[in-house]
DRENTORKOL-3810 file (N, C-alpha, C; in nm, 4 decimals):
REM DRENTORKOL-3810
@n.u->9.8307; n.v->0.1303; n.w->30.3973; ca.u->9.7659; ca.v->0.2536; ca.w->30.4362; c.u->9.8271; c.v->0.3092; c.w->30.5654
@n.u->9.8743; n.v->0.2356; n.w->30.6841; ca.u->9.8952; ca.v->0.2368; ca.w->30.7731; c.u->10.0123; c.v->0.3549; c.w->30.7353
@n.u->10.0712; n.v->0.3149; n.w->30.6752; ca.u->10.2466; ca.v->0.3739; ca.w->30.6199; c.u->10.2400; c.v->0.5026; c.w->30.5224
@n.u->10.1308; n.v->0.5087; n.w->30.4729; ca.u->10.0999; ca.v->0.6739; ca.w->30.3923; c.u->10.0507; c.v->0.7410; c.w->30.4795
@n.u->10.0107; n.v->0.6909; n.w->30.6318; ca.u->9.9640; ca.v->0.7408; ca.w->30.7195; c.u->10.0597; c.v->0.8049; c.w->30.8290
@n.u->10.1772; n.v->0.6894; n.w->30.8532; ca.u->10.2719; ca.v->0.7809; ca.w->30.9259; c.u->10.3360; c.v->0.8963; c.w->30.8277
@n.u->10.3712; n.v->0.8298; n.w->30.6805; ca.u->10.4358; ca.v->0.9384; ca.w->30.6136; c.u->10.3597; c.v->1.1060; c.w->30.6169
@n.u->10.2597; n.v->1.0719; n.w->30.5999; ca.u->10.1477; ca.v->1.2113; ca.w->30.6179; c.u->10.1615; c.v->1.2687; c.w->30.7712
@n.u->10.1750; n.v->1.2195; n.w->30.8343; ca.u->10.2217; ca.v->1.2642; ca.w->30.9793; c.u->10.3775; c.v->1.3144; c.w->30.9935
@n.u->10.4425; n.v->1.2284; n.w->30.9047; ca.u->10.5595; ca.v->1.2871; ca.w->30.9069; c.u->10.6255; c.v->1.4379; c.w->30.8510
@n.u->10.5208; n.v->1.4149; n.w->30.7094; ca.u->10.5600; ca.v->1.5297; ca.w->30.6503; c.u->10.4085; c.v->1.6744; c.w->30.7398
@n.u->10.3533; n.v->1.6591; n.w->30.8100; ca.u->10.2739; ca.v->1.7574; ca.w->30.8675; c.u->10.3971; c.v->1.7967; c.w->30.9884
@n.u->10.4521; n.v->1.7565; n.w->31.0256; ca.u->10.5203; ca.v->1.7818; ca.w->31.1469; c.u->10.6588; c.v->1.8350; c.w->31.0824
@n.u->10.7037; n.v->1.8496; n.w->30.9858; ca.u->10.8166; ca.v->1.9111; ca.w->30.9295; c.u->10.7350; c.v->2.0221; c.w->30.9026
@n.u->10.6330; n.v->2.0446; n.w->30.8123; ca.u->10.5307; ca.v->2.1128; ca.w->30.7946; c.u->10.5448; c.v->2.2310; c.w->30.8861
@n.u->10.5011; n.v->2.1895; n.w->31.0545; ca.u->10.4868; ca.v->2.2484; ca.w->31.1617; c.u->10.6338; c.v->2.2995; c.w->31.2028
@n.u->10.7098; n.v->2.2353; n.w->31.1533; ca.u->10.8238; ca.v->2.2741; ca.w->31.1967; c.u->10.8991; c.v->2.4578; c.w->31.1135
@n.u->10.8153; n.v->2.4026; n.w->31.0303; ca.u->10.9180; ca.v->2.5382; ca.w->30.8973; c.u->10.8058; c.v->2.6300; c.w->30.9180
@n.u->10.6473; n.v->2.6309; n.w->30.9767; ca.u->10.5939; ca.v->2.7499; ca.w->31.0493; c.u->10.6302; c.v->2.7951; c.w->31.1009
@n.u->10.6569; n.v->2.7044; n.w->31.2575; ca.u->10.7388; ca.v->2.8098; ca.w->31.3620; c.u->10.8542; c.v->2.8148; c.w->31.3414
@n.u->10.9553; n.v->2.8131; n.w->31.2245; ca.u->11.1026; ca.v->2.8911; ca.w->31.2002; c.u->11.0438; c.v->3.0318; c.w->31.1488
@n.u->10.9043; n.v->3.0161; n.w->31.0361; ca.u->10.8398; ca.v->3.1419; ca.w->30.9562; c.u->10.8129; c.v->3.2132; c.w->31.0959
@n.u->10.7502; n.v->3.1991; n.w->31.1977; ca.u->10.6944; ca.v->3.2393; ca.w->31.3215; c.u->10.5309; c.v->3.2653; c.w->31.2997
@n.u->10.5141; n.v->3.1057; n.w->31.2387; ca.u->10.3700; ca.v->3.1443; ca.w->31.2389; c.u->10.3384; c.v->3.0198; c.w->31.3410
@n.u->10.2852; n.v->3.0616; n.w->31.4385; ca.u->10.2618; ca.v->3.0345; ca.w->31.5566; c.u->10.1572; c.v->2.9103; c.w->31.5555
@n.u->10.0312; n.v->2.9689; n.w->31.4520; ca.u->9.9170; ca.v->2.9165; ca.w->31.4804; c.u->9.9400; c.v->2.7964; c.w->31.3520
@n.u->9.9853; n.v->2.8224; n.w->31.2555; ca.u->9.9840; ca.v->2.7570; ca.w->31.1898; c.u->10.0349; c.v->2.6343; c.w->31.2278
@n.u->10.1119; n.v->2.6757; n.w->31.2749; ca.u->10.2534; ca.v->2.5457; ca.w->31.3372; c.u->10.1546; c.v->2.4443; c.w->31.4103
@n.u->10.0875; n.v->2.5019; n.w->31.4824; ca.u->9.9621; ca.v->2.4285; ca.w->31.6008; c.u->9.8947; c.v->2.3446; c.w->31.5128
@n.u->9.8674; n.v->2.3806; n.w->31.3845; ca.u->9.7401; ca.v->2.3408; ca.w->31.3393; c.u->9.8258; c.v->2.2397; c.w->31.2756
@n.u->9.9437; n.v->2.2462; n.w->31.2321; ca.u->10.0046; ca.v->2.1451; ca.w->31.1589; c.u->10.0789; c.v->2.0306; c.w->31.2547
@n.u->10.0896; n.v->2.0728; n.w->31.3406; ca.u->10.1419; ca.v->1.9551; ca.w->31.4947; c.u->10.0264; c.v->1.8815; c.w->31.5134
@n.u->9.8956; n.v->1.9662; n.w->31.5184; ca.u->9.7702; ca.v->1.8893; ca.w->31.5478; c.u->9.7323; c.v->1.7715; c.w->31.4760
@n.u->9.6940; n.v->1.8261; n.w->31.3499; ca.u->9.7175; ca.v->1.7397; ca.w->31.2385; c.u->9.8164; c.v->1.6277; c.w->31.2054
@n.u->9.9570; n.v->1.6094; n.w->31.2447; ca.u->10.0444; ca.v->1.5324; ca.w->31.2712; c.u->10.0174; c.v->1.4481; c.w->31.3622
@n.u->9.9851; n.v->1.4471; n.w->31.4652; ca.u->9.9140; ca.v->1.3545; ca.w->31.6220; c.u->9.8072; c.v->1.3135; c.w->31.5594
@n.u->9.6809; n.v->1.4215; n.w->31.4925; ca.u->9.5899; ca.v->1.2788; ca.w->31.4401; c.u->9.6462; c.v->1.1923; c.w->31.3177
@n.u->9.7119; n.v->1.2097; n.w->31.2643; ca.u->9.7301; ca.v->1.0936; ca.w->31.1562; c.u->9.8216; c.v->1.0243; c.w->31.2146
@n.u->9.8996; n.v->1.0316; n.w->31.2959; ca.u->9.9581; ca.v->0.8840; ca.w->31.4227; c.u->9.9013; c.v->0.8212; c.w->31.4671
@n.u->9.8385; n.v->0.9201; n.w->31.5180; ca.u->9.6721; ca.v->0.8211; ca.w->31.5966; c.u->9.6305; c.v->0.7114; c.w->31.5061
@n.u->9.5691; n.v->0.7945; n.w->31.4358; ca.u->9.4633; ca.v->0.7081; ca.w->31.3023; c.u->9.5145; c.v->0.5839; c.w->31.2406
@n.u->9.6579; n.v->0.6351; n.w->31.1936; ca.u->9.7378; ca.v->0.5027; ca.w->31.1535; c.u->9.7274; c.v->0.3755; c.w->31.2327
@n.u->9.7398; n.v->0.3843; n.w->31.3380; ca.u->9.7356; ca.v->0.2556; ca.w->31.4350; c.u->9.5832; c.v->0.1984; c.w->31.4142
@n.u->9.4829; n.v->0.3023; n.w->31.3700; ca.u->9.3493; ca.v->0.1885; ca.w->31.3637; c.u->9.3866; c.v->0.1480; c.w->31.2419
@n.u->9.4228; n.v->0.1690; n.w->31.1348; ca.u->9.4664; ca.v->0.0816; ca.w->30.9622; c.u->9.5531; c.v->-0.0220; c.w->31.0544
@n.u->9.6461; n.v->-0.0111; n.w->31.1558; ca.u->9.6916; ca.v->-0.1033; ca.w->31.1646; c.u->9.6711; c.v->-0.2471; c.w->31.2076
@n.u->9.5211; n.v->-0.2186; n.w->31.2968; ca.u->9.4498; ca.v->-0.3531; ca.w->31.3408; c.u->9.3515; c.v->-0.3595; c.w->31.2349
@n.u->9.3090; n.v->-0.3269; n.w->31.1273; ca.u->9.2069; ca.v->-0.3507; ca.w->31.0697; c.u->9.1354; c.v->-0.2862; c.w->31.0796
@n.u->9.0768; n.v->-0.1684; n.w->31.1784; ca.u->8.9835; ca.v->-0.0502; ca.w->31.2339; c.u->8.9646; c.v->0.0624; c.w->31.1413
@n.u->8.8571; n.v->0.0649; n.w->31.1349; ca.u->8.8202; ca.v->0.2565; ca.w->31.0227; c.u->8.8448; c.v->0.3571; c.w->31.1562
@n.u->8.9714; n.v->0.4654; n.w->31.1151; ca.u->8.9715; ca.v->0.5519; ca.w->31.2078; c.u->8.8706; c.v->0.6339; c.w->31.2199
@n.u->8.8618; n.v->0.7137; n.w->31.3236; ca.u->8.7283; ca.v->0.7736; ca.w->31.3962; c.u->8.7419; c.v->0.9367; c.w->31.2865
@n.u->8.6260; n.v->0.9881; n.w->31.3185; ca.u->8.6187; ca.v->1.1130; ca.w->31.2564; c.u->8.6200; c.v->1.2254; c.w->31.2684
@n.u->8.6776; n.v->1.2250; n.w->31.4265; ca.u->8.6822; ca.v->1.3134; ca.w->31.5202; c.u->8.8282; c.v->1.3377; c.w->31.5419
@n.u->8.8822; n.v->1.4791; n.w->31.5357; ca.u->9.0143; ca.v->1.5437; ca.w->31.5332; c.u->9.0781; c.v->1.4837; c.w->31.6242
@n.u->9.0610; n.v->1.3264; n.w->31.6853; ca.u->9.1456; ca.v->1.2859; ca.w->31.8118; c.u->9.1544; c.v->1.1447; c.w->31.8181
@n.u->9.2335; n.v->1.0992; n.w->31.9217; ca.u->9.1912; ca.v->0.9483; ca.w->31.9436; c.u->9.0897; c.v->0.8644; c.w->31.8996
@n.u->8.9764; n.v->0.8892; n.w->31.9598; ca.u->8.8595; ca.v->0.8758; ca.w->31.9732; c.u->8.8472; c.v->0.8086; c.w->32.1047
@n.u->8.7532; n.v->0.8072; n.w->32.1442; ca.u->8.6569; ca.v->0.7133; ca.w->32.2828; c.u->8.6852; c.v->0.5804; c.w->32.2362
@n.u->8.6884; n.v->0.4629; n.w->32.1776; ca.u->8.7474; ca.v->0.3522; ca.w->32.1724; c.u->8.9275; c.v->0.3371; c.w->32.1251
@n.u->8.9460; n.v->0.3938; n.w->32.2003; ca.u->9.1138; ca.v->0.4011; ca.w->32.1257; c.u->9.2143; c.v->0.2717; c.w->32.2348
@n.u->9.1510; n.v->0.2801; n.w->32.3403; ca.u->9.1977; ca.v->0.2048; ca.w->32.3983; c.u->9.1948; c.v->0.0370; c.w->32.3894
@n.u->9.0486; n.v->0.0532; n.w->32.3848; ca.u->8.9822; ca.v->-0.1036; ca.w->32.3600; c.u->9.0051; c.v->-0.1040; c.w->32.2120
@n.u->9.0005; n.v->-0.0386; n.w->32.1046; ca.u->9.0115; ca.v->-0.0817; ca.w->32.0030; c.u->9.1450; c.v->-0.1288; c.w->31.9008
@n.u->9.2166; n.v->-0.0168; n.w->32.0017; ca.u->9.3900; ca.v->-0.0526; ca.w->31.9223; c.u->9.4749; c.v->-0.1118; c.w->32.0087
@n.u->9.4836; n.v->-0.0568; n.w->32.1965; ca.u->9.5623; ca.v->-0.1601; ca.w->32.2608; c.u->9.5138; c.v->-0.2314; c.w->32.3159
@n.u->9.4034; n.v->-0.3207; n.w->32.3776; ca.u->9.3450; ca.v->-0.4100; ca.w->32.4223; c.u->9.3776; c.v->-0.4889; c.w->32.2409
@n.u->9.4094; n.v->-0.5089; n.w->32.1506; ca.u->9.4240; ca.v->-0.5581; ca.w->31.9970; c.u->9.5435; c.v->-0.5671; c.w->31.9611
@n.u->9.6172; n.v->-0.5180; n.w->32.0755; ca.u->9.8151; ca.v->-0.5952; ca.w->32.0814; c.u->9.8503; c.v->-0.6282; c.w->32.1640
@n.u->9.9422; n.v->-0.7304; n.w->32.1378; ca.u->9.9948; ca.v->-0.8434; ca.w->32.2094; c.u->10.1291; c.v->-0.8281; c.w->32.2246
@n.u->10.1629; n.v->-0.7394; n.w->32.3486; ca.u->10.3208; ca.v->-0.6809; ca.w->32.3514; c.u->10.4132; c.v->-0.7757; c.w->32.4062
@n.u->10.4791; n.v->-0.7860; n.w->32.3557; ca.u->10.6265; ca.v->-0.8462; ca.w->32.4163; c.u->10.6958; c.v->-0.8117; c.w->32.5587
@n.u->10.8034; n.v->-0.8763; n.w->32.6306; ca.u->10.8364; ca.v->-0.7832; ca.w->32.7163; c.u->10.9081; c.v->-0.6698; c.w->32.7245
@n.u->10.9521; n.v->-0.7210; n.w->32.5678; ca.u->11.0638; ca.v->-0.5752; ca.w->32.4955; c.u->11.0322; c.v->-0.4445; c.w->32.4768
@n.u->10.8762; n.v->-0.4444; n.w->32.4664; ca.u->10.7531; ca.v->-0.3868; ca.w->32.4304; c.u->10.6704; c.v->-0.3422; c.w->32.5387
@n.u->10.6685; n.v->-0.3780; n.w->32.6031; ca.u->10.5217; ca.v->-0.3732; ca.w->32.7164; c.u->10.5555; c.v->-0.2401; c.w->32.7456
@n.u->10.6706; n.v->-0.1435; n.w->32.8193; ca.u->10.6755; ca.v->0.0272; ca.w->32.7625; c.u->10.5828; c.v->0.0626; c.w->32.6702
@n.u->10.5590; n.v->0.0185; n.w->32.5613; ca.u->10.4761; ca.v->0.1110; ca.w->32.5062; c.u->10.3219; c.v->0.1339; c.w->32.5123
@n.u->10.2727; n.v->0.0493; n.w->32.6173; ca.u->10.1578; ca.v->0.0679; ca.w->32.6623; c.u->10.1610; c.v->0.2413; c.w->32.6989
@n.u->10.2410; n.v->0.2360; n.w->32.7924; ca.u->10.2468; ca.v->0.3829; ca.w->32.8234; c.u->10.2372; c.v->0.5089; c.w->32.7568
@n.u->10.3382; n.v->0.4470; n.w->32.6546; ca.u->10.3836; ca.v->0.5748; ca.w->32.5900; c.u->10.2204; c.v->0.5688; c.w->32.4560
@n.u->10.1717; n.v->0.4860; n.w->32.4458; ca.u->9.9963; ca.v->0.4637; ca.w->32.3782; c.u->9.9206; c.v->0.5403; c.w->32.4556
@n.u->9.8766; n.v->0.5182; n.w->32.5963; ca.u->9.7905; ca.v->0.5955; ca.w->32.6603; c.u->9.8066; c.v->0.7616; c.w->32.6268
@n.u->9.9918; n.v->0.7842; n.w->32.6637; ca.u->10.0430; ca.v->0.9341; ca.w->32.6627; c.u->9.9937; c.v->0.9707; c.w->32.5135
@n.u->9.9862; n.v->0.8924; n.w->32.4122; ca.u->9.9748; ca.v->0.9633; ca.w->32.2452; c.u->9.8013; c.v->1.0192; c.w->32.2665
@n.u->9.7502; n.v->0.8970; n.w->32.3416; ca.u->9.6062; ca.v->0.9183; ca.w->32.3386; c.u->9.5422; c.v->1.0234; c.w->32.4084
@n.u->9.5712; n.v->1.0637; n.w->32.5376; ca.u->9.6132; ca.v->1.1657; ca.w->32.6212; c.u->9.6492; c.v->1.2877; c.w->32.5087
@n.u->9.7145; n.v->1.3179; n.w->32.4816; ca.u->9.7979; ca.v->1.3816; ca.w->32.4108; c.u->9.6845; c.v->1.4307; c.w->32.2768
@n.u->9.6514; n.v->1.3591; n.w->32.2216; ca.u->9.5690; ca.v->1.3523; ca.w->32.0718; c.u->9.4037; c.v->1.3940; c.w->32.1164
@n.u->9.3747; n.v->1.3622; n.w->32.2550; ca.u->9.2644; ca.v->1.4412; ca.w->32.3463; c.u->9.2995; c.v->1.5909; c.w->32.3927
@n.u->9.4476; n.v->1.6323; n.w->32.4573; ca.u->9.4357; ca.v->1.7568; ca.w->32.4669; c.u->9.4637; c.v->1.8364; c.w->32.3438
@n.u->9.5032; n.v->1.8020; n.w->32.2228; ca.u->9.5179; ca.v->1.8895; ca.w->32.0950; c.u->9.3900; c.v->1.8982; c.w->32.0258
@n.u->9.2669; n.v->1.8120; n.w->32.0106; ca.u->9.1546; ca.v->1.8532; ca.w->31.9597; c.u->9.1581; c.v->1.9281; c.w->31.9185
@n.u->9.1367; n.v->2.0455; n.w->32.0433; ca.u->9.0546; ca.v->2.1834; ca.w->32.0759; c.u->9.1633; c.v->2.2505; c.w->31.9596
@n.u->9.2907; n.v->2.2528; n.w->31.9129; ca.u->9.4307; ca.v->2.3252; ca.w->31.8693; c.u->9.3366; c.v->2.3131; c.w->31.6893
@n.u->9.2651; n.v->2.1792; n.w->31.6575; ca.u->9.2349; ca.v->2.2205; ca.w->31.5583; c.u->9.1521; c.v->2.3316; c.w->31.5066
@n.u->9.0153; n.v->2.3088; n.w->31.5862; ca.u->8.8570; ca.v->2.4530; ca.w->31.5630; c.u->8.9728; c.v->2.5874; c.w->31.6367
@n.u->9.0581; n.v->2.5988; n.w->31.7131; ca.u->9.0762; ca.v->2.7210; ca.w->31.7601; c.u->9.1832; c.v->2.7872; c.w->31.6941
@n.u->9.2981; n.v->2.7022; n.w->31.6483; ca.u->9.4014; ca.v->2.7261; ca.w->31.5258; c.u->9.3233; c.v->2.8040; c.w->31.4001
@n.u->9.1927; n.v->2.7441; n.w->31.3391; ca.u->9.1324; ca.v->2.8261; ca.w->31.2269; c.u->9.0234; c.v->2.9223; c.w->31.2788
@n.u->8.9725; n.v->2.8431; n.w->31.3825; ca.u->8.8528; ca.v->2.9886; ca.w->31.3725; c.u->8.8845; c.v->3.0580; c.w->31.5037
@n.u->8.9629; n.v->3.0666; n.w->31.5740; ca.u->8.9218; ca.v->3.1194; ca.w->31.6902; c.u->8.8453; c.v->3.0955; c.w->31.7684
@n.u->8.8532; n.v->3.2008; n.w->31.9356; ca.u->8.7883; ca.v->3.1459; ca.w->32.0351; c.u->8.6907; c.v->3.2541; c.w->32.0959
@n.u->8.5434; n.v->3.2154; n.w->32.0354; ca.u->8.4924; ca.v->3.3225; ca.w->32.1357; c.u->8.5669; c.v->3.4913; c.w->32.0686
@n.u->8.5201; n.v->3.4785; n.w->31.9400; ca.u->8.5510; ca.v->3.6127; ca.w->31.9104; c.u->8.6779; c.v->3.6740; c.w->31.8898
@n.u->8.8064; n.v->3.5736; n.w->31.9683; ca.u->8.9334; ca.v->3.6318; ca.w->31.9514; c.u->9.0021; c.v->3.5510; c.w->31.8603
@n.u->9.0722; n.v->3.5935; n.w->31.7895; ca.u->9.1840; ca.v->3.5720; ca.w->31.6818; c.u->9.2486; c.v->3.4538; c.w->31.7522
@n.u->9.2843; n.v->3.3464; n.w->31.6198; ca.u->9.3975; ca.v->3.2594; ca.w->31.6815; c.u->9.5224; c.v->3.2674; c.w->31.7300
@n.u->9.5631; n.v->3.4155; n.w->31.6764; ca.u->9.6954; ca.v->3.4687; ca.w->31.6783; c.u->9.7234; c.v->3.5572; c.w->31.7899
@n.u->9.5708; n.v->3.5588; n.w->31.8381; ca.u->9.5835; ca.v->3.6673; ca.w->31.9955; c.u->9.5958; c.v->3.5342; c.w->32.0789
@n.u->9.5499; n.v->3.4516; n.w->32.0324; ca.u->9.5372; ca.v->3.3291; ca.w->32.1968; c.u->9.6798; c.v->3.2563; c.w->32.1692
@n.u->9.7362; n.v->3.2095; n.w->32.0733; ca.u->9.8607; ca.v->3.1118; ca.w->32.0201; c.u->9.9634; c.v->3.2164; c.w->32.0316
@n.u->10.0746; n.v->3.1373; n.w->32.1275; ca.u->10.1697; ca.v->3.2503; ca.w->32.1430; c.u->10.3066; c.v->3.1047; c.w->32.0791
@n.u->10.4331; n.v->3.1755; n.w->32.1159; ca.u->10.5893; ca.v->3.0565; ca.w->32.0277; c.u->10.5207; c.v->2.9575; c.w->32.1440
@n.u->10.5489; n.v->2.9399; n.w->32.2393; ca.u->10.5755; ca.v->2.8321; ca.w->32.3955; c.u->10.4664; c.v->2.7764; c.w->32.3512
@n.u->10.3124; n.v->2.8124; n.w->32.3194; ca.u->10.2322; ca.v->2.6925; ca.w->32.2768; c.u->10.2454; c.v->2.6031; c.w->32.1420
@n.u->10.2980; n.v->2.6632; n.w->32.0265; ca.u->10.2935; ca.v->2.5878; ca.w->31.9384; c.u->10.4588; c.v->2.4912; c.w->31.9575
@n.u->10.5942; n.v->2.5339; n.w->32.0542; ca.u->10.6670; ca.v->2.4400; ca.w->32.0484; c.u->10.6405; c.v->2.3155; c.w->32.1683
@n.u->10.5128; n.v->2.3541; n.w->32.2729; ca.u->10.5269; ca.v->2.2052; ca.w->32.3202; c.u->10.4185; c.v->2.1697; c.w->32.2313
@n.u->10.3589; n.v->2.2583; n.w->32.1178; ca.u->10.2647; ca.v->2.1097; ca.w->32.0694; c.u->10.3824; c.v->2.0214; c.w->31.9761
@n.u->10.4755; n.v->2.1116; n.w->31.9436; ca.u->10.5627; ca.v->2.0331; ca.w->31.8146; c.u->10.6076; c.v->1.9468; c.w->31.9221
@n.u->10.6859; n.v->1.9743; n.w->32.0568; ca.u->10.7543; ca.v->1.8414; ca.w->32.1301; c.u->10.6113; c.v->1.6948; c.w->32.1415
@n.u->10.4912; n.v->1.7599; n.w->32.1893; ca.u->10.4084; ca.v->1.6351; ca.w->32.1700; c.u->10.3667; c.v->1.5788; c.w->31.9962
@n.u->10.3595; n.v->1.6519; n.w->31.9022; ca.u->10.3630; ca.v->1.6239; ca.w->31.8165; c.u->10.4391; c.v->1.5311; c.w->31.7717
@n.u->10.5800; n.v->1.5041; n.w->31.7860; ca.u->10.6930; ca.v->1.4537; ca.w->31.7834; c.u->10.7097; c.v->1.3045; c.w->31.8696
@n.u->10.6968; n.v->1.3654; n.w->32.0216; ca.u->10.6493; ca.v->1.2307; ca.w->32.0584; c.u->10.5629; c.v->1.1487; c.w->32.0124
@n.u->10.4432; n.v->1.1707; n.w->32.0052; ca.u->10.3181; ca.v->1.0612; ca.w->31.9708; c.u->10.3600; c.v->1.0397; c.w->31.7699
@n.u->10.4214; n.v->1.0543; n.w->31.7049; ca.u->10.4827; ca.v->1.0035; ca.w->31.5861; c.u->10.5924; c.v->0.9481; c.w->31.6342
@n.u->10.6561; n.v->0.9310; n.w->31.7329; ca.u->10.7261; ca.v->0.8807; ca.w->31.6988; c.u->10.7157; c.v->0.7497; c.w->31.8096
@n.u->10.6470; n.v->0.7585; n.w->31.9112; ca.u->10.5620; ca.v->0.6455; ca.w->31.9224; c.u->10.5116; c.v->0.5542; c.w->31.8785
@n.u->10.3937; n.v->0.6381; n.w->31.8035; ca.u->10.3252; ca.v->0.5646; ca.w->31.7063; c.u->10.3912; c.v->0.4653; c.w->31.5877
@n.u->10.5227; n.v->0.5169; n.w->31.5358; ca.u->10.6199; ca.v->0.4418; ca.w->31.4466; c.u->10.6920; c.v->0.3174; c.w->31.5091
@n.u->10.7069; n.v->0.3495; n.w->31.6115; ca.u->10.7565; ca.v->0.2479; ca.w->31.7316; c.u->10.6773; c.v->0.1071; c.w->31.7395
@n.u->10.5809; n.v->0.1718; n.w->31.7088; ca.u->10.4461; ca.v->0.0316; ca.w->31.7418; c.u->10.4618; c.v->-0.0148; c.w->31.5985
@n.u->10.4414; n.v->0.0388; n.w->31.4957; ca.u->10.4239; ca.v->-0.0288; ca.w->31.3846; c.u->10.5406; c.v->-0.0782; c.w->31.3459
@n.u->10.6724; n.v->-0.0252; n.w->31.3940; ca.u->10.7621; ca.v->-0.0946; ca.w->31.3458; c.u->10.8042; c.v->-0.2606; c.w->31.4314
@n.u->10.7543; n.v->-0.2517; n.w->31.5452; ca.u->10.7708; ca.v->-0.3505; ca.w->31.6178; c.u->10.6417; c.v->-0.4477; c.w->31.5874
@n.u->10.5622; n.v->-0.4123; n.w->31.5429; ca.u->10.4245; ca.v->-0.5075; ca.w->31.4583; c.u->10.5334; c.v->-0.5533; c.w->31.3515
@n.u->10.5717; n.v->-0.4919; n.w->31.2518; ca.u->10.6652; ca.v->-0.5453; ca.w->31.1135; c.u->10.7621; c.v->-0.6202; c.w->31.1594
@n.u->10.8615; n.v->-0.6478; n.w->31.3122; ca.u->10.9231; ca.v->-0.7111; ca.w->31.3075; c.u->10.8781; c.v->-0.8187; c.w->31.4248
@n.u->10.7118; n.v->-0.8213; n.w->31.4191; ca.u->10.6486; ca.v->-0.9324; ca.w->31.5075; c.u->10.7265; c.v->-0.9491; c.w->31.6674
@n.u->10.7391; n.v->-0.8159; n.w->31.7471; ca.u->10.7426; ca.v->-0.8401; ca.w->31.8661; c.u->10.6308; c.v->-0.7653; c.w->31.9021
@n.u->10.5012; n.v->-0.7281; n.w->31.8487; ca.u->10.4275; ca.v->-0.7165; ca.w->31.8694; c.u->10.3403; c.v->-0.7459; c.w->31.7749
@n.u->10.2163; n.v->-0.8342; n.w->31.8388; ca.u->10.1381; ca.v->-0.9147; ca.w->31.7245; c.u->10.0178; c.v->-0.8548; c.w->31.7930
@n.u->9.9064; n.v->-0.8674; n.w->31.6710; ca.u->9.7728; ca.v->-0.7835; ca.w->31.6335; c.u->9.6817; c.v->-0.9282; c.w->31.6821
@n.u->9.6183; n.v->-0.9354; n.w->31.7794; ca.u->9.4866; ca.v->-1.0296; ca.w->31.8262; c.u->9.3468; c.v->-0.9710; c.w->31.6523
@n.u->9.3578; n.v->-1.0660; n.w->31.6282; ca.u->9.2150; ca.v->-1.0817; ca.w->31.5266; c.u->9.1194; c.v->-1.1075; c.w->31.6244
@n.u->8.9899; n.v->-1.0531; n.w->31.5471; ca.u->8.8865; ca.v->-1.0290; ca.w->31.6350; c.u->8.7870; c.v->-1.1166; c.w->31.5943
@n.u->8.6666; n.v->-1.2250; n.w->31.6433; ca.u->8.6011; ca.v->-1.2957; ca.w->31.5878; c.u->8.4669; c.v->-1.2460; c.w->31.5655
END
């Protein structure tokens, strides 16, 4: 599951990508957004965790997915670059409700201009490809998953 999970992230972020070539601005947002949560999410399939249901990290993201790996020293970087996805997957939330419905009466297309939807694609991009980072270094056991009793 973990792995239909990055793939679904993968293909949302190409997704996002062939919006903003179309120059659809908002769309692109909504499809970057969407890309960061299914990175996210993947990493809870990856300890065993039901991801949260909320367009983001969630409030246990920390304690539940990295306090639940056991990094290497090859590895221990990606603590960081975990917090930054989580960070990251907290400030895009809002990109999902405001991408479709708007804000307060105004159009998504009056508030979403190119410069917002390409740093969401650069964070989009990062936190997948983060997120692949971790699972691929789980598959080649320099980073191992603590079971929980």
């Amino acid at each position: 599951m973990t792995e239909e999970y990055l793939e679904d992230s993968a293909r949302a972020l190409s997704r996002a990508r062939a919006l903003m070539s179309s120059y659809d601005y908002v769309g692109a947002i909504e499809a970057a957004q969407h890309s960061t949560e299914l990175s996210v999410k993947a990493l809870y399939l990856l300890v065993g965790e039901e991801p949260p249901k909320e367009h983001h990290a969630g409030a246990e993201f920390l304690k539940k997915i990295i306090d639940r790996l056991d990094f290497s020293s090859a590895t221990e970087y990606l603590k960081v670059d975990l917090g930054r996805a989580m960070l990251i997957s907290r400030m895009y939330e809002w990109a999902h409700t405001v991408s479709i419905y708007g804000y307060k009466g105004l159009s998504a297309s009056s508030l979403i201009e190119k410069k917002d939807a390409e740093i969401a694609l650069q964070y989009a991009d990062e936190v997948e490809s983060t997120c692949r980072l971790v699972v691929d270094a789980v598959n080649r056991k320099e980073i191992t998953i603590r079971h929980t009793i």
